[in-house]
py3Dmol code that shows the C-alpha trace and the ligand (Angstrom):
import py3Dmol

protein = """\
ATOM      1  CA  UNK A   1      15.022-153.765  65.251  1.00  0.00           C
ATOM      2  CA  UNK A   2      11.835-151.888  66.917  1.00  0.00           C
ATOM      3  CA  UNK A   3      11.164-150.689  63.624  1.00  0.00           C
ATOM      4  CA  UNK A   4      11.740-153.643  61.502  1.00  0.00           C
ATOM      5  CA  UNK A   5       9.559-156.181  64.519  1.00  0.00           C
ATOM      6  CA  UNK A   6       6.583-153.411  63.699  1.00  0.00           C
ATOM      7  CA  UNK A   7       6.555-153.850  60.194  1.00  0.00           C
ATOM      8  CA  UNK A   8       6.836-157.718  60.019  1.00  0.00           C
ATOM      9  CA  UNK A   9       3.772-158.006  62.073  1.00  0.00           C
ATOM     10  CA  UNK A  10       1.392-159.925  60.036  1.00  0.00           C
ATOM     11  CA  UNK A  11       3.422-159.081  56.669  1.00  0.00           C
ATOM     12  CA  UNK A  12       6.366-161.292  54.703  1.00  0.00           C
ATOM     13  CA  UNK A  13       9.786-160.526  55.303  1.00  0.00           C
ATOM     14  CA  UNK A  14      10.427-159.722  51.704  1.00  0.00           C
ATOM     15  CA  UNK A  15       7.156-157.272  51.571  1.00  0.00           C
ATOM     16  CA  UNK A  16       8.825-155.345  54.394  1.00  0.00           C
ATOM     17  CA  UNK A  17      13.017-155.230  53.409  1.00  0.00           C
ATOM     18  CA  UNK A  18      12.187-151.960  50.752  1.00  0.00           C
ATOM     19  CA  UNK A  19       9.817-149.977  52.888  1.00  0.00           C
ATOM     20  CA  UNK A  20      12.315-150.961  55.872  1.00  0.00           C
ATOM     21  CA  UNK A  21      15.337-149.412  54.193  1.00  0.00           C
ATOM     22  CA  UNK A  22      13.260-145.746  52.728  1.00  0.00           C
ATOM     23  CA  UNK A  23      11.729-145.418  56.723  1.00  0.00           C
ATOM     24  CA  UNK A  24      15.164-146.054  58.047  1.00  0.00           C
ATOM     25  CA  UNK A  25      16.536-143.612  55.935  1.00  0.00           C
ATOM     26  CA  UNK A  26      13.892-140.831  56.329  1.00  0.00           C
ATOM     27  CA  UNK A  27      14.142-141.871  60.534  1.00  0.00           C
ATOM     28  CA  UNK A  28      17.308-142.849  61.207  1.00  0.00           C
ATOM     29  CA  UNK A  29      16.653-141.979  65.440  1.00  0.00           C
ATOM     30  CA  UNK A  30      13.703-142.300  67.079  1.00  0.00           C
ATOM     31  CA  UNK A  31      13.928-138.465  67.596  1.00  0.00           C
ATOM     32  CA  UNK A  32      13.388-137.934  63.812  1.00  0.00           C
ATOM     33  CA  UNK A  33      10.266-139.988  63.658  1.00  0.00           C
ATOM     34  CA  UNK A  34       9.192-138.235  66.497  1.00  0.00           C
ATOM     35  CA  UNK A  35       9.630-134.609  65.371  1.00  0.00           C
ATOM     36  CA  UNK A  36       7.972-135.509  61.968  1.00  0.00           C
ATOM     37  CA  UNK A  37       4.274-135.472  61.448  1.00  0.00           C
ATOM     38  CA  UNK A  38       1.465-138.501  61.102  1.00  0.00           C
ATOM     39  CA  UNK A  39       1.251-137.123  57.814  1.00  0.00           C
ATOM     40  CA  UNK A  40       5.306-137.584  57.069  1.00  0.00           C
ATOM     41  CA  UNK A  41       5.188-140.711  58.868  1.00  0.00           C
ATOM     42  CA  UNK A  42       2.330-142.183  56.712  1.00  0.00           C
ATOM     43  CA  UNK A  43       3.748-140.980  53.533  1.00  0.00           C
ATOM     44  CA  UNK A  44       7.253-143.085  54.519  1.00  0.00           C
ATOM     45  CA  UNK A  45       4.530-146.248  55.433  1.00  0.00           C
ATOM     46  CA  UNK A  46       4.278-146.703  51.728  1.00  0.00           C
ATOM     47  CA  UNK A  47       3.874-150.101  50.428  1.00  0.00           C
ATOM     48  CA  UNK A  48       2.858-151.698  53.832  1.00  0.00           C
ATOM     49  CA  UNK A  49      -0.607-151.998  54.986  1.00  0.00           C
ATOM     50  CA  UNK A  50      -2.440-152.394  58.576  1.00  0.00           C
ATOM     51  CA  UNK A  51      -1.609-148.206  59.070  1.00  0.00           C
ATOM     52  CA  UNK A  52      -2.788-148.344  62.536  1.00  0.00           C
ATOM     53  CA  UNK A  53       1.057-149.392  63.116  1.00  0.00           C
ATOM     54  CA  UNK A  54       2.445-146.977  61.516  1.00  0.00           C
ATOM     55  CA  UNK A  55       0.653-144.222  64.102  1.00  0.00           C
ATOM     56  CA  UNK A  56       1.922-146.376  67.279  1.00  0.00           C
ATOM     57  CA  UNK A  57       5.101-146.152  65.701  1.00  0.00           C
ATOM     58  CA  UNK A  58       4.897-142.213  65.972  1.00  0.00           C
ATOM     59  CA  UNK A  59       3.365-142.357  69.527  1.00  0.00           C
ATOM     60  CA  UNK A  60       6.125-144.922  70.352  1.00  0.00           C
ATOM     61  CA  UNK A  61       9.279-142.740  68.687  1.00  0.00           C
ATOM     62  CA  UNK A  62       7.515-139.499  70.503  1.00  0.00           C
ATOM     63  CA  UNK A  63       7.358-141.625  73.823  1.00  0.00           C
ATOM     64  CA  UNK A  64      11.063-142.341  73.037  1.00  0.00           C
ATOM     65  CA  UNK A  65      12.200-138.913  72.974  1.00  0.00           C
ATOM     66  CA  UNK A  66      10.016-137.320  75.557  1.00  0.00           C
ATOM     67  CA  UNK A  67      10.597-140.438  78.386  1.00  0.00           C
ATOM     68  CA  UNK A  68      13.272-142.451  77.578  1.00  0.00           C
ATOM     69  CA  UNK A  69      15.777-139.748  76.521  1.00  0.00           C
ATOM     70  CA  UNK A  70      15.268-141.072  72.430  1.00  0.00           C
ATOM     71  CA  UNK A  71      16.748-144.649  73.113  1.00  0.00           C
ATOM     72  CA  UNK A  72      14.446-147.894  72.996  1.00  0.00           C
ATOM     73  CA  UNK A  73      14.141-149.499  76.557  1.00  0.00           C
ATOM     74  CA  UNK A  74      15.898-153.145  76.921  1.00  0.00           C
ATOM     75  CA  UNK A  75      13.388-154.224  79.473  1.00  0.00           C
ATOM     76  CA  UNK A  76      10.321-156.224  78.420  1.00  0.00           C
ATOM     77  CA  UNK A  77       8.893-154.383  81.048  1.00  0.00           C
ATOM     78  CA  UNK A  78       9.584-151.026  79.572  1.00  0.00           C
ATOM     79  CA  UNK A  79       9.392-152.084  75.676  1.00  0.00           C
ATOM     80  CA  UNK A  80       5.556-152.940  76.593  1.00  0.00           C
ATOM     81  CA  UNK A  81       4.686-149.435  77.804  1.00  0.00           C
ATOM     82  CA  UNK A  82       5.331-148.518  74.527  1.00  0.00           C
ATOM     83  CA  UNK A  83       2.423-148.129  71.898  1.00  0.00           C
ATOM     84  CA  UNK A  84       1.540-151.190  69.718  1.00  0.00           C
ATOM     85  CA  UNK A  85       3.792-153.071  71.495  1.00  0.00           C
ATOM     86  CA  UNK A  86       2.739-156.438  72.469  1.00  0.00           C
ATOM     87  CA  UNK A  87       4.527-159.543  73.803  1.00  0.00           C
ATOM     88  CA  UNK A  88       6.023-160.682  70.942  1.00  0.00           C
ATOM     89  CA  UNK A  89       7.754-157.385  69.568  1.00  0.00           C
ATOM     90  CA  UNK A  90       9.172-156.819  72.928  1.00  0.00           C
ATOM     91  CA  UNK A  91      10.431-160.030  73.562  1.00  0.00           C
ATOM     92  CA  UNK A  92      11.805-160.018  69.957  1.00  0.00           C
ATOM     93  CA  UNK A  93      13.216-156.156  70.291  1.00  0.00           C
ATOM     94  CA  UNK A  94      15.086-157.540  74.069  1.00  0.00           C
ATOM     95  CA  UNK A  95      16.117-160.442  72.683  1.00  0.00           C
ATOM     96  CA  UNK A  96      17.574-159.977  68.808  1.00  0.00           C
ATOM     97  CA  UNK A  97      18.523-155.794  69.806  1.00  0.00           C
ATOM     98  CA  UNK A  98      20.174-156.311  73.640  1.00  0.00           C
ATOM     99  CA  UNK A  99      20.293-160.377  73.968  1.00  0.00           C
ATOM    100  CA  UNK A 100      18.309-160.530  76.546  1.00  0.00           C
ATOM    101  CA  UNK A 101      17.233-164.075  77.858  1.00  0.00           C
ATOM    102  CA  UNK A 102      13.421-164.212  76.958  1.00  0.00           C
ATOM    103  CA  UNK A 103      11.784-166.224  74.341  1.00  0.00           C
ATOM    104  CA  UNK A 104      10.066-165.456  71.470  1.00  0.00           C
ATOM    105  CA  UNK A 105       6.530-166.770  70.252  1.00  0.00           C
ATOM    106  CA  UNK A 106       4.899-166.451  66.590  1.00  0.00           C
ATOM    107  CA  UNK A 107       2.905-168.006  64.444  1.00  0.00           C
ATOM    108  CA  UNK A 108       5.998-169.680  63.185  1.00  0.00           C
ATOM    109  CA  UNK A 109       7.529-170.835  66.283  1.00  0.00           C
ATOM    110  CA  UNK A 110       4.566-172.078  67.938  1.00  0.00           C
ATOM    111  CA  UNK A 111       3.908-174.512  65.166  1.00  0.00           C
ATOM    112  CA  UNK A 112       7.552-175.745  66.087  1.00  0.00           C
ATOM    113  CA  UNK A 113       6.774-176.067  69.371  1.00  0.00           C
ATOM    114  CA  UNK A 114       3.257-177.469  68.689  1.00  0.00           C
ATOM    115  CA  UNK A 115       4.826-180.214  66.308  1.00  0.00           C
ATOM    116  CA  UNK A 116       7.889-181.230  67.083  1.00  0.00           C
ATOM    117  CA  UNK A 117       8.190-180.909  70.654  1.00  0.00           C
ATOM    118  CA  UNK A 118       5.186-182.120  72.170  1.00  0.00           C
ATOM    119  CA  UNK A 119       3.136-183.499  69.555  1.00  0.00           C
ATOM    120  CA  UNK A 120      -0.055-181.819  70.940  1.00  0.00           C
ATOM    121  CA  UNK A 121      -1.981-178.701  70.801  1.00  0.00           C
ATOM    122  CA  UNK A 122      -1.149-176.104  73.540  1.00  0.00           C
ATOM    123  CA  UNK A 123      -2.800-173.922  75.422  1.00  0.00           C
ATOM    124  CA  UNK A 124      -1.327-169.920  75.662  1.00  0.00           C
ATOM    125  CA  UNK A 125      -0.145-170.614  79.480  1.00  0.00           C
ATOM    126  CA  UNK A 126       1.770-174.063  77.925  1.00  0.00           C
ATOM    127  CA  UNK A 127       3.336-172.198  74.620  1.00  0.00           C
ATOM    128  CA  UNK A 128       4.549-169.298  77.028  1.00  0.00           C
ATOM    129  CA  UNK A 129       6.262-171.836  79.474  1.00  0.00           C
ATOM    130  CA  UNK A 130       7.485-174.747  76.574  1.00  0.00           C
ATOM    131  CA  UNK A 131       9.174-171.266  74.712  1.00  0.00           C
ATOM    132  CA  UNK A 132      11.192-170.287  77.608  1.00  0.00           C
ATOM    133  CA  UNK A 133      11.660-173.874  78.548  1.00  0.00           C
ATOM    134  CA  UNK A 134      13.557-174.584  76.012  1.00  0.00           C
ATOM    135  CA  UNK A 135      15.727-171.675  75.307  1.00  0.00           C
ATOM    136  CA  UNK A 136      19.561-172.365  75.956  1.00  0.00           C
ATOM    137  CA  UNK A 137      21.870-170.837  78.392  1.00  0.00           C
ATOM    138  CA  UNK A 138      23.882-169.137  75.860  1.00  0.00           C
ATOM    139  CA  UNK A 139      23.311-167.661  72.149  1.00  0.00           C
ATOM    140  CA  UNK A 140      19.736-166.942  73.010  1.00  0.00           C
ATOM    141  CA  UNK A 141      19.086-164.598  70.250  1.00  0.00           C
ATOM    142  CA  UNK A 142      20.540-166.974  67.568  1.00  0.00           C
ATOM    143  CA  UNK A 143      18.316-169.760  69.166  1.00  0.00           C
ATOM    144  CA  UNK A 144      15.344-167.565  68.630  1.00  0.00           C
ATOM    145  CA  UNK A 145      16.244-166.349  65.453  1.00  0.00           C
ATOM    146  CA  UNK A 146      17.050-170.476  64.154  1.00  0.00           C
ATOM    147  CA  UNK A 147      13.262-170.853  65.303  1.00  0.00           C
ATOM    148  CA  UNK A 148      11.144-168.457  63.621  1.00  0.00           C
ATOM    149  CA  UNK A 149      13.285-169.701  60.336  1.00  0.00           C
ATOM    150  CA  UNK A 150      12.563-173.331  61.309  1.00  0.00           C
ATOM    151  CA  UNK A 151       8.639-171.806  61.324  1.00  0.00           C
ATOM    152  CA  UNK A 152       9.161-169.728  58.168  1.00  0.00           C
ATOM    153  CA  UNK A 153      11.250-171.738  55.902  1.00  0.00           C
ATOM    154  CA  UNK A 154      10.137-175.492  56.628  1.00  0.00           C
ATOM    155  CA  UNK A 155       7.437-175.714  59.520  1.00  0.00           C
ATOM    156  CA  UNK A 156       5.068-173.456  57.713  1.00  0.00           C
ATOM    157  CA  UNK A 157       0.940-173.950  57.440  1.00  0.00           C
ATOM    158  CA  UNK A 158       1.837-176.479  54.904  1.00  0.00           C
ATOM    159  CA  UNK A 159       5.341-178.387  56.367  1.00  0.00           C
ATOM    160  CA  UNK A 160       8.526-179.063  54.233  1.00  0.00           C
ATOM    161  CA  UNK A 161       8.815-181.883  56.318  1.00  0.00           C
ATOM    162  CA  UNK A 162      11.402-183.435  53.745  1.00  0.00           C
ATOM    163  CA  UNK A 163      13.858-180.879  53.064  1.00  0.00           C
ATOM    164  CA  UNK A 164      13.656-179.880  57.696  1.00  0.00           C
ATOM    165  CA  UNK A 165      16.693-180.050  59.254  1.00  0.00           C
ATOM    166  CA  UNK A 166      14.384-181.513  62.364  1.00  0.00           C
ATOM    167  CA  UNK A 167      12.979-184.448  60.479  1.00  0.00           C
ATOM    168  CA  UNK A 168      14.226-187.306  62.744  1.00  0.00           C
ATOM    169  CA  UNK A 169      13.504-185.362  65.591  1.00  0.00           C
ATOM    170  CA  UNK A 170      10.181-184.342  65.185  1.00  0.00           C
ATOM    171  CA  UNK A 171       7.468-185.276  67.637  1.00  0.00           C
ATOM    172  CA  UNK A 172       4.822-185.204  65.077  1.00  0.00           C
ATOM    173  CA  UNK A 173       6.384-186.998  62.274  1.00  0.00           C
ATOM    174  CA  UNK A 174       8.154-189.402  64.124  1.00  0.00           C
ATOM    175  CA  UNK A 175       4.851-190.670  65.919  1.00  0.00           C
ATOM    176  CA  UNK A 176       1.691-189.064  63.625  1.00  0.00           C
ATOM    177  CA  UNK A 177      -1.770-188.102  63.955  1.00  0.00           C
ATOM    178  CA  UNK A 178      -3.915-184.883  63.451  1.00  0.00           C
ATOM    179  CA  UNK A 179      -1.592-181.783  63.130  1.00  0.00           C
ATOM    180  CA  UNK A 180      -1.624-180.531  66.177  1.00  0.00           C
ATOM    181  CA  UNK A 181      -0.364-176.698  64.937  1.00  0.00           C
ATOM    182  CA  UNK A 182      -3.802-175.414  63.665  1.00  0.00           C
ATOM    183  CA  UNK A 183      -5.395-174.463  66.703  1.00  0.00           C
ATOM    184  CA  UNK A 184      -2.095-174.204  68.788  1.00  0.00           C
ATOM    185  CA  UNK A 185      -1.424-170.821  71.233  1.00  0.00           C
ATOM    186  CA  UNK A 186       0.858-168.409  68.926  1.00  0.00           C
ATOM    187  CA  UNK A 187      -0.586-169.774  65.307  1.00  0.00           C
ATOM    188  CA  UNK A 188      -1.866-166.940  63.895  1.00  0.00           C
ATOM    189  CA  UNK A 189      -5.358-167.921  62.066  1.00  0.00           C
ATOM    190  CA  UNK A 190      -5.518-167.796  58.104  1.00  0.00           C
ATOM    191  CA  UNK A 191      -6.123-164.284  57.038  1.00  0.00           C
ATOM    192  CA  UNK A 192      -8.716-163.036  55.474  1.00  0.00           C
ATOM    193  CA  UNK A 193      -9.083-162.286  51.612  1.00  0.00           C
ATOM    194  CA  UNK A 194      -7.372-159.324  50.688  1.00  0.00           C
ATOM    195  CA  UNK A 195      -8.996-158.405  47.612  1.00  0.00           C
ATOM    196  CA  UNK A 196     -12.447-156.487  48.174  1.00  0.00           C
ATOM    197  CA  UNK A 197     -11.122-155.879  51.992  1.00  0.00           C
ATOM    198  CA  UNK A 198     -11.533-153.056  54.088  1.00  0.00           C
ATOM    199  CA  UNK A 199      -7.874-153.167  54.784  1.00  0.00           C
ATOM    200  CA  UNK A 200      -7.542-153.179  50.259  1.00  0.00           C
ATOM    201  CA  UNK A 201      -9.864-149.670  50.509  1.00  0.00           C
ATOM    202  CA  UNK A 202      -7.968-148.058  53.540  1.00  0.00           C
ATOM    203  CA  UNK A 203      -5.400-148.568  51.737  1.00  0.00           C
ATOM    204  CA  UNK A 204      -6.323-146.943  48.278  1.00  0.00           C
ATOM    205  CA  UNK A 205      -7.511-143.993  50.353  1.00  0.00           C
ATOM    206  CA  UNK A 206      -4.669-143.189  51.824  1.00  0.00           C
ATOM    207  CA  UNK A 207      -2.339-143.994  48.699  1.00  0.00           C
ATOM    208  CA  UNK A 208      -4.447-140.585  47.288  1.00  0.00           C
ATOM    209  CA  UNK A 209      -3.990-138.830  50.310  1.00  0.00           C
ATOM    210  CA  UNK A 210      -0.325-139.057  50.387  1.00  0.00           C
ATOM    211  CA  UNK A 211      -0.442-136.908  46.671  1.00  0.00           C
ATOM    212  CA  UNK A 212      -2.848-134.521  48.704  1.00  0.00           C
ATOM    213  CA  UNK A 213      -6.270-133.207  49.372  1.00  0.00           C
ATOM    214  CA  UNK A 214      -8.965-135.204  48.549  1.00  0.00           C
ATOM    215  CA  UNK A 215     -12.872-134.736  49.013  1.00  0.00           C
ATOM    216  CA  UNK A 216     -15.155-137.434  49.192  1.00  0.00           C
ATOM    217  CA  UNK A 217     -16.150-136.922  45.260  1.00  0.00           C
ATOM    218  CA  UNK A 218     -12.637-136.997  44.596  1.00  0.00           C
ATOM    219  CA  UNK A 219     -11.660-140.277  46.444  1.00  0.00           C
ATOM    220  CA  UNK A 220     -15.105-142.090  45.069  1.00  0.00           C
ATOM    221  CA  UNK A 221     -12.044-143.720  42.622  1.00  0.00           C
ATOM    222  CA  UNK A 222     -10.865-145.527  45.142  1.00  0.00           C
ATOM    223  CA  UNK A 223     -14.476-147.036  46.196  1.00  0.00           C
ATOM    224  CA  UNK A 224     -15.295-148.121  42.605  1.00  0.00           C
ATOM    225  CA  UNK A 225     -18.230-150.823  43.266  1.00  0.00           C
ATOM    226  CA  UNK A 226     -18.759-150.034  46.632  1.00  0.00           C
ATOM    227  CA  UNK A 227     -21.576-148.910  47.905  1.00  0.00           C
ATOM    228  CA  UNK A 228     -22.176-145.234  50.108  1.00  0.00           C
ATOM    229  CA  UNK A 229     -22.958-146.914  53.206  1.00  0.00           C
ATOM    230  CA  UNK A 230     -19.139-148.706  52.987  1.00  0.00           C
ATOM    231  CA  UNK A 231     -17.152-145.906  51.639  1.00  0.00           C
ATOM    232  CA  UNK A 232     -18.624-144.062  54.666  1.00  0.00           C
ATOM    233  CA  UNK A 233     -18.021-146.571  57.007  1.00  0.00           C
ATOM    234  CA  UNK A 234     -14.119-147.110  55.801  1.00  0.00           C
ATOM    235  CA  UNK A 235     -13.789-143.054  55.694  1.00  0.00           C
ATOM    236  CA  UNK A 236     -14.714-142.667  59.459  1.00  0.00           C
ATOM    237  CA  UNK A 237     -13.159-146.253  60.602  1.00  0.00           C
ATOM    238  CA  UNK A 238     -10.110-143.915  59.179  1.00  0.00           C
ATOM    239  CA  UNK A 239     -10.726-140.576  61.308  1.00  0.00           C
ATOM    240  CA  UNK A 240     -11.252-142.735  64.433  1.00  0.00           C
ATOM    241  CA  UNK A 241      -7.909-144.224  64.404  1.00  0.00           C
ATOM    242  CA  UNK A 242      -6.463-141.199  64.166  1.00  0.00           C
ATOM    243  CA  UNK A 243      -4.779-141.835  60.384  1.00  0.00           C
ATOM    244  CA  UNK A 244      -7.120-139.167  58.643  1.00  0.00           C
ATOM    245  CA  UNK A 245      -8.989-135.887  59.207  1.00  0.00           C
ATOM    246  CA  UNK A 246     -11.396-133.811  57.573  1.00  0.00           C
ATOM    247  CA  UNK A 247     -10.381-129.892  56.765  1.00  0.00           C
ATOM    248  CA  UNK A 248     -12.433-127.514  54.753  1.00  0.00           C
ATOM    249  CA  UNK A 249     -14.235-130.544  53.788  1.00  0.00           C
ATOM    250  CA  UNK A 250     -11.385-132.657  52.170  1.00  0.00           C
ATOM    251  CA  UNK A 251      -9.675-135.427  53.645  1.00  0.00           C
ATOM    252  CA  UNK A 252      -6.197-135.091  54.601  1.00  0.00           C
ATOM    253  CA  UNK A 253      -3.745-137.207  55.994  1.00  0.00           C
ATOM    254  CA  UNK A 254      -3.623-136.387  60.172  1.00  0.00           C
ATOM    255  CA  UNK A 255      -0.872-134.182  61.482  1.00  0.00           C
ATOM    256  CA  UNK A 256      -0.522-132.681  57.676  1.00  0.00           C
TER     257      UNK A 256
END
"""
ligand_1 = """\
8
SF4
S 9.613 -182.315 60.455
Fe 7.833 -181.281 59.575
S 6.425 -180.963 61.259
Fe 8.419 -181.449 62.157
S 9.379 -179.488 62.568
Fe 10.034 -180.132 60.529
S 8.560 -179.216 59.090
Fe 7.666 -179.136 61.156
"""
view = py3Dmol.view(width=600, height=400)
view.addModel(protein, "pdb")
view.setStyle({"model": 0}, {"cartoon": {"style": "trace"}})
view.addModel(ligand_1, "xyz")
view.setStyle({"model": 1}, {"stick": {}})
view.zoomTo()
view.show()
């Protein structure tokens, strides 16, 4: 669950299912992932971007073993102590792994909220108090999980109003108005283009690290049209978070 929560952050459930399955069967503990290397765990990250998460992941399966004797806490509390753990994957880890009662609150459930509950933008404070507000007394983690899929499937950017099951119910499209859901606490904001991104050239650089050594000559295929300046600004962006080093002057993946 820890692992799968990491993975959907800011990626599509069906990008995530393949890469999901190959980590879980490289690390099926959290003691595996944390005897491995970076470079091991990186090389199992492939076909998901935003990398950084794949390093918290080691930090958090190492903090696992070393702390909580290699099982995953079922406090909030505890789950946010861990590394790249934020609200959301916490409350989402307690509530769909141990059933904990806590809420949780996307992109996709605060449009619900936003919508058809109150008709009305909300501030964090009001999105954090309407999500536990409404949670039931029982089935919790079903409740939460019949949310984000109201989000996903039918209250998306653009809403399937006609096909949602909460069509005469709505707020929103029972009384109208500007869509309150844009600026709402929890929406995530449109991404940015991935094409020509630094997240496209991190990427590419560490899809040629993960067949080996590289120096900077060698990589200058993945930085075709780029300038100096932005290939060396992508290479150390890389070092600094920890995902690369430099040895005998080639880049290789940290902790090979
Ligand atoms: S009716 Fe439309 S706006 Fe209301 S919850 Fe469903 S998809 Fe969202």
């Amino acid at each position: 669950m820890l692992v799968s929560e990491v993975m959907l952050q800011q990626t599509q459930t069906s990008r995530v299912i393949e890469p999901w399955t190959r980590f879980m069967e490289r690390f099926p503990t959290p003691r595996a992932c944390a005897d491995a290397t970076l470079a091991e765990v990186l090389t199992a990250w492939r076909g998901l971007g935003y990398h950084r998460r794949a390093k918290a992941l080691h930090d958090t399966a190492r903090v696992l073993r070393d702390v909580f004797d290699g099982v995953v806490p079922r406090s909030v509390k505890e789950l946010r102590t861990l590394p790249g753990v934020g609200e959301y994957t916490a409350n989402a880890v307690a509530s769909f792994a141990y059933g904990e009662p806590v809420a949780v609150l996307d992109t996709n459930v605060g449009r619900v909220l936003a919508r058809a509950i109150v008709n009305r933008r909300l501030r964090p404070s009001e999105a954090r108090s309407l999500a536990a507000e409404v949670l039931p007394r029982t089935q919790v983690a079903t409740f939460n999980q019949a949310m984000l899929d109201l989000g996903a499937q039918f209250c998306r950017a653009t809403p399937r109003c006609e096909q949602c099951p909460l069509a005469t119910r709505c707020a929103w499209r029972q009384r109208g108005g500007d869509d309150p859901a844009p600026l709402s606490a929890g929406v995530s904001r449109a991404q940015p283009r991935f094409e020509g991104s630094s997240r496209q050239l991190r990427g590419r650089v560490l899809n040629a690290l993960r067949d080996g050594p590289h120096s900077r000559a060698e990589l200058s295929v993945s930085f075709t049209g780029v300038d100096a300046r932005r290939r060396d600004e992508v290479l150390a962006g890389l070092v600094r978070d920890g995902l690369i080093m430099l040895r005998a002057r080639r880049y290789v993946l940290a902790g090979e």
